[in-house]
N, C-alpha and C positions, 0 to 999 in steps of 0.2 A: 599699932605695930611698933615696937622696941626701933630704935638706932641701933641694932645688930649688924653688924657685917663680919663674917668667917673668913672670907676669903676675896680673890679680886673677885670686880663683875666684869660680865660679858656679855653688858645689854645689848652690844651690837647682832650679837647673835641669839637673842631669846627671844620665844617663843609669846605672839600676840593674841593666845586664841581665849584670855580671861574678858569676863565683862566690863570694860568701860566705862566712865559717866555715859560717853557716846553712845556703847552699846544700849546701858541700860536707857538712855530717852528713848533710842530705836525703838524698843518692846514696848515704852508707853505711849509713843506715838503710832504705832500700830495697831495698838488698842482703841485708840482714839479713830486712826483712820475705817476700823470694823465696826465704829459708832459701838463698840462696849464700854467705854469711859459715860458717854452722852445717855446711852440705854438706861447704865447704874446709877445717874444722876438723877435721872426720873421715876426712876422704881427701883429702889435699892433693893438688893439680896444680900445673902451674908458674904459678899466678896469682898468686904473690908472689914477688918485691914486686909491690904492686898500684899502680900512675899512674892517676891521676884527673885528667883534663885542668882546670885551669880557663881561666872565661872573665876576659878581663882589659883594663882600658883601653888604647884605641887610641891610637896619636900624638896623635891628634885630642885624644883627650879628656883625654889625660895637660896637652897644654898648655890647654884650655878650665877644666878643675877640678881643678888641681892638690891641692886641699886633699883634695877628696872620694877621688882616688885613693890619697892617701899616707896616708889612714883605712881603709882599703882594705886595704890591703897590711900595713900594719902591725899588723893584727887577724889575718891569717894567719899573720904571721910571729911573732905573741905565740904561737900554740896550737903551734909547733912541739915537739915533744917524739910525741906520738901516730904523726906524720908527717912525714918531710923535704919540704923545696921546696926543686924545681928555678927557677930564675929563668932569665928571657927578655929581650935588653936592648933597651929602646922608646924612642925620641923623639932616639935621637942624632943624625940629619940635622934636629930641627926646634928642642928645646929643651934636647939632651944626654942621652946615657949617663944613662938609669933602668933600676935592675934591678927587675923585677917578676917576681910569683910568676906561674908559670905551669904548674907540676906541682906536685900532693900526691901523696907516695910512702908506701905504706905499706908497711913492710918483709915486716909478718908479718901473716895474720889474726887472732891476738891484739891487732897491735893497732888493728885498724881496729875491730874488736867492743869495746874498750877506747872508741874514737872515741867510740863510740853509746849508750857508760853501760851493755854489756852482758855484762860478764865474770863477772857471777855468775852468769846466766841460761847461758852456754858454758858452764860449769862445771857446772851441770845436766845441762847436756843431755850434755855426755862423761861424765858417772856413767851415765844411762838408755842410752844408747849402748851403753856395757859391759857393762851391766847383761843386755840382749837379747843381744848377743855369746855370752855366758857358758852362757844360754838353749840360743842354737845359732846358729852363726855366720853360718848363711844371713838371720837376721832384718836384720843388720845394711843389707842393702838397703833392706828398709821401714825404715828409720832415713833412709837416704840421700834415700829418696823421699817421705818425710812428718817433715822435721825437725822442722816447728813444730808439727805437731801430737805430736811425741812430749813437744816440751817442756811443751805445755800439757797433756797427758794425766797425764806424772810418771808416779808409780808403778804408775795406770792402766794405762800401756800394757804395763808387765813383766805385771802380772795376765791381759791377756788373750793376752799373748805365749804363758803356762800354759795358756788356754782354746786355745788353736790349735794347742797342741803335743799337747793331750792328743785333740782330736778329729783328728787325723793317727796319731795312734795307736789311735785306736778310732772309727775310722768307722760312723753307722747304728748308735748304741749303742740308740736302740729304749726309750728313756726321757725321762719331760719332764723340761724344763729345770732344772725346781727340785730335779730329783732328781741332780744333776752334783756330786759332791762337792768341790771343789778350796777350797783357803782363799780368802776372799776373792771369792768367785763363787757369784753369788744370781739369779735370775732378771732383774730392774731389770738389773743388771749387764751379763749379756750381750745383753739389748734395747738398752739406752748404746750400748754398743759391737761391737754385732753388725757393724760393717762394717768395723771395725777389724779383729776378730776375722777376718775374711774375707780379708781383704788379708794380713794375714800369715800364713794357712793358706795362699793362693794362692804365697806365697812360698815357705812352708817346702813346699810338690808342686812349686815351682818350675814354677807353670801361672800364666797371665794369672787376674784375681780375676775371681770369677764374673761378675757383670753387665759383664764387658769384652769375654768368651768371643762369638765370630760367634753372629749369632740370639740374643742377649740382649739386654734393655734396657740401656741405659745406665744407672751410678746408680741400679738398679733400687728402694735401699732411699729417694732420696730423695724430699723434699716433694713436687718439682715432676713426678717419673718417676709418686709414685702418683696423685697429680691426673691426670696426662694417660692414664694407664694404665686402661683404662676398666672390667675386670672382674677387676686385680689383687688378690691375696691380701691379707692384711698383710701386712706387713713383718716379723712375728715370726713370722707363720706361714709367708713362704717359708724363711725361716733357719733354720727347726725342718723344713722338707721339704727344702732340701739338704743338710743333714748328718744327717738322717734320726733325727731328734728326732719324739718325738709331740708332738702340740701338740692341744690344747682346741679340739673343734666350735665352730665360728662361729654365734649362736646373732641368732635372730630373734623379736623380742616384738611380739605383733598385737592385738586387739579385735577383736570381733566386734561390730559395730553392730544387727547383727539379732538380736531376744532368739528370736525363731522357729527359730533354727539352732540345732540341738543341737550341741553340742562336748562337754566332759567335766564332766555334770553342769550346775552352773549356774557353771563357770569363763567369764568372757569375756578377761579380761587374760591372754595367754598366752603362754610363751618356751619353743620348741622352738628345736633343733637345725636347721641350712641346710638338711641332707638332708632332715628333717619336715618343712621347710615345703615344700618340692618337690615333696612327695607328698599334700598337701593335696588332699580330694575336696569340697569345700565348694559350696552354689550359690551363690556369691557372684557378683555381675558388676559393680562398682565396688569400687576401692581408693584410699583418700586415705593418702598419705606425710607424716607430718608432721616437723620436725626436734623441735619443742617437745616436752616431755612431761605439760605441762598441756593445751598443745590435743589432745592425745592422749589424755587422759585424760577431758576435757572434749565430745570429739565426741559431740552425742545419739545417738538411735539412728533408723536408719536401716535403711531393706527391703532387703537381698541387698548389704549393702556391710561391709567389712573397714577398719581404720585400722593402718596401719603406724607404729613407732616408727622413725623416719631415724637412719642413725649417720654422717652429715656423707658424707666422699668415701670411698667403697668401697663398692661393691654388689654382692660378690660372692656374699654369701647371695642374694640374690634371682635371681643366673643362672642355676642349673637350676630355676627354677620355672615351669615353658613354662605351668603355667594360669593365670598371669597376662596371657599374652598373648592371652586370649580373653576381658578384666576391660579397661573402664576404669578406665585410673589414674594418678592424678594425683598431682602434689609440690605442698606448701607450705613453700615456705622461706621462710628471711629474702630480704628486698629490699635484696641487697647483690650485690656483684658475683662475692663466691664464692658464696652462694645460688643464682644462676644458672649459675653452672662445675659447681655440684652438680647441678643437673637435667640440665644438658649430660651429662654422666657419667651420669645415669643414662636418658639414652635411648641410650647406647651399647651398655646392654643389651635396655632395653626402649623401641622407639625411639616408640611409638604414647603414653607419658606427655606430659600435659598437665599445664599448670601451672595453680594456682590461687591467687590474690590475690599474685600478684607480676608487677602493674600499674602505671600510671604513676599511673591513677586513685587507687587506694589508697594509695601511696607519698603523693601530694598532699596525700590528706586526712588525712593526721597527721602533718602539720609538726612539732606541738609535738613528738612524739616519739622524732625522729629523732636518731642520733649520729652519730659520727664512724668510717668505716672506717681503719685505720689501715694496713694492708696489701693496699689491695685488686688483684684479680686484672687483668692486662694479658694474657691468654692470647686466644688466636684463636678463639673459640667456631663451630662449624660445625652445634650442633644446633637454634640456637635458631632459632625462627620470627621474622619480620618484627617485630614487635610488640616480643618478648621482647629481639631483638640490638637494640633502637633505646634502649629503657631501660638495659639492659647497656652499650651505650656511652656513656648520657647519663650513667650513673653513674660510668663511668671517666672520662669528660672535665670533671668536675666542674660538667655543664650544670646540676644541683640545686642544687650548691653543692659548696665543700668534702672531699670524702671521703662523703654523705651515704651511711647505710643506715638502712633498716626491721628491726628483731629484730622477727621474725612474733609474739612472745609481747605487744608492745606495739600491736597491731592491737587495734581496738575489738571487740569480742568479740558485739555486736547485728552491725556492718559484716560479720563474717568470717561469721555464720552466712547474714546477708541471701546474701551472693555463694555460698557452698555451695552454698545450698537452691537457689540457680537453675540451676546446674548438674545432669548428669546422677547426681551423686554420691547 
């Protein structure tokens, strides 16, 4: 671009909406963040050279801020080396023959990843790349289809690449998990990465991964699938029942509030198995769920009624227990908005649970107490009662204030018993 200037400039007031050095790293670091730079690197196409349009001042503006444009351009034209420009010639009918940039050319995707400060991170990821190759060549696809995640996994991913090859070769081996001998692979391990692990067993059958298969959930292993998921396994325990792992009874810990009911001796604190609690003959006819394990431990005692220990979102120990749906029973959770996602969840099983002290009245009366939810739940709730969806949404809408919640553990302890004792509990 010429030392032309026609007239004064008026960078103060012109117009920033051309491409940037800044702008243009943005588009290759976005490329980079969609794992297309890393994709191209391992199986090129004809996407290089790669043209990167920019935007560039108009006649208009060329002659309004000459100054602002030829600062402009000549910041492009300093970083050449990474990329060639292509130039566009502007303003010759108004103020003369300007060449300006208007293509960045990148020859290779080395060096557009070079662009973005990421050639040691490529060189990574073409060692891990190989790495699974060498494995077995079919993984090489889940390399294509989860580059960033392989980069960020590192060595990770070769180890579970071993955990998928060897359950391809020994399906239903019919032992827990901790019993799997391979190096590097310990129980924690393949919980990590049990859906990695999945994904490229699915590759190496060359089958879609499980939870993609018709009539499966989506995502089956994540957050949001088991929240919505109303009477799902864990998540360790379905990964241990599709490839036919045994896995540890799901175990359920109760109280017995009534010292009148014989149980085992004079046990009242007690943890059976899902299946035991199912077959429980008890005459109980209320049950309080609590999430706390001091209010759990702390409930008096009480004529024909039970106290459950809550284990947050999953209730699948409690679905074959059909004598519960002949029991009042109630949840006490926090008063926060997954506190109530959890009761939600568990009248999917057991839809006649009522709640207790998660009210607005309660919520009010311990201001001092209250914090901050930092995550809280935006999901469609369809179990609650009138009452329950009106607080539920005054706490997502920050009608309290803020993010507020109630932890049930910070309830005044005279308050929670008054509200109990009125109830049918």
């Amino acid at each position: 671009m010429p030392a032309k200037n026609t007239g004064a400039s008026k960078s103060a007031g012109a117009p920033r909406n051309w491409t940037t050095l800044a702008g243009l790293r943005s588009l290759s670091a976005a490329a980079w963040e969609r794992g297309q730079l890393l994709r191209e690197a391992l199986e090129p196409t004809e996407a290089y050279p790669r043209r990167r349009a920019l935007k560039r001042p108009s006649a208009a503006e060329l002659r309004d801020d000459y100054a602002a444009a030829r600062e402009w351009a000549t910041e492009l034209f300093a970083s050449v080396g990474a990329y060639t420009v292509e130039t566009v010639d502007v303003g010759r009918t108004t103020i003369g023959s300007n060449q300006l940039p208007a293509v960045a050319v990148f020859a290779r995707v080395e060096d557009e990843v070079a662009f973005v400060g990421k050639t040691r991170e490529l060189g990574r990821f073409r060692s891990l790349a190989e790495g699974l190759t060498r494995l077995d060549p079919a993984l090489s696809a889940w390399a294509m289809k989860r580059p960033l995640q392989l980069l960020s996994l590192g060595d990770a991913a070769l180890t579970a690449a071993r955990v998928a090859l060897w359950l391809r070769v020994n399906p239903g081996p019919g032992i827990y998990l901790r019993q799997l001998s391979l190096p590097g692979v310990h129980t924690k391990f393949i919980e990590t990465h049990r859906r990695i692990i999945d994904e490229m067993l699915a590759v190496l059958q060359n089958r879609p991964p499980e939870d993609d298969l018709p009539g499966q959930d989506s995502a089956l292993d994540k957050e949001e699938s088991v929240l919505e998921s109303p009477i799902a396994r864990t998540p360790a325990a379905r990964f241990a029942g599709r490839h036919g792992f045994l896995h540890p009874p799901e175990l359920v810990r109760f109280r017995v509030l009534d010292p009148a009911i014989p149980l085992l001796g004079d046990a009242r604190d007690v943890m059976v198995t899902a299946e035991a609690f199912s077959t429980l003959r008890l005459p109980i006819t209320s049950v309080l769920v609590t999430e706390n394990l001091v209010n759990f431990l702390a409930l008096p005692h009480r004529p024909r009624s039970l106290a459950l220990f809550g284990a947050g979102y999953g209730f699948s120990a409690l679905r074959d227990a059909e004598w519960l749906r002949d029991c009042e029973v109630f949840y006490w959770g926090d008063l926060d908005t997954h506190g109530f996602r959890i009761l939600d969840q568990l009248r999917s099983v057991h839809p006649h649970v009522s709640s207790v002290l998660m009210d607005e009245a309660t919520l009010l009366a311990h201001r001092e107490a209250w914090s901050v939810e930092v995550s809280p739940s935006r999901a469609q709730l369809t179990r609650l009662t009138a009452e329950e969806a009106e607080v539920y949404e005054s706490l997502g809408n920050n009608r309290y204030g803020n993010g507020v919640r109630l932890e049930q553990e910070l309830i005044r302890w005279d308050w929670a018993l008054e509200r109990i004792a009125a109830g049918p509990v």
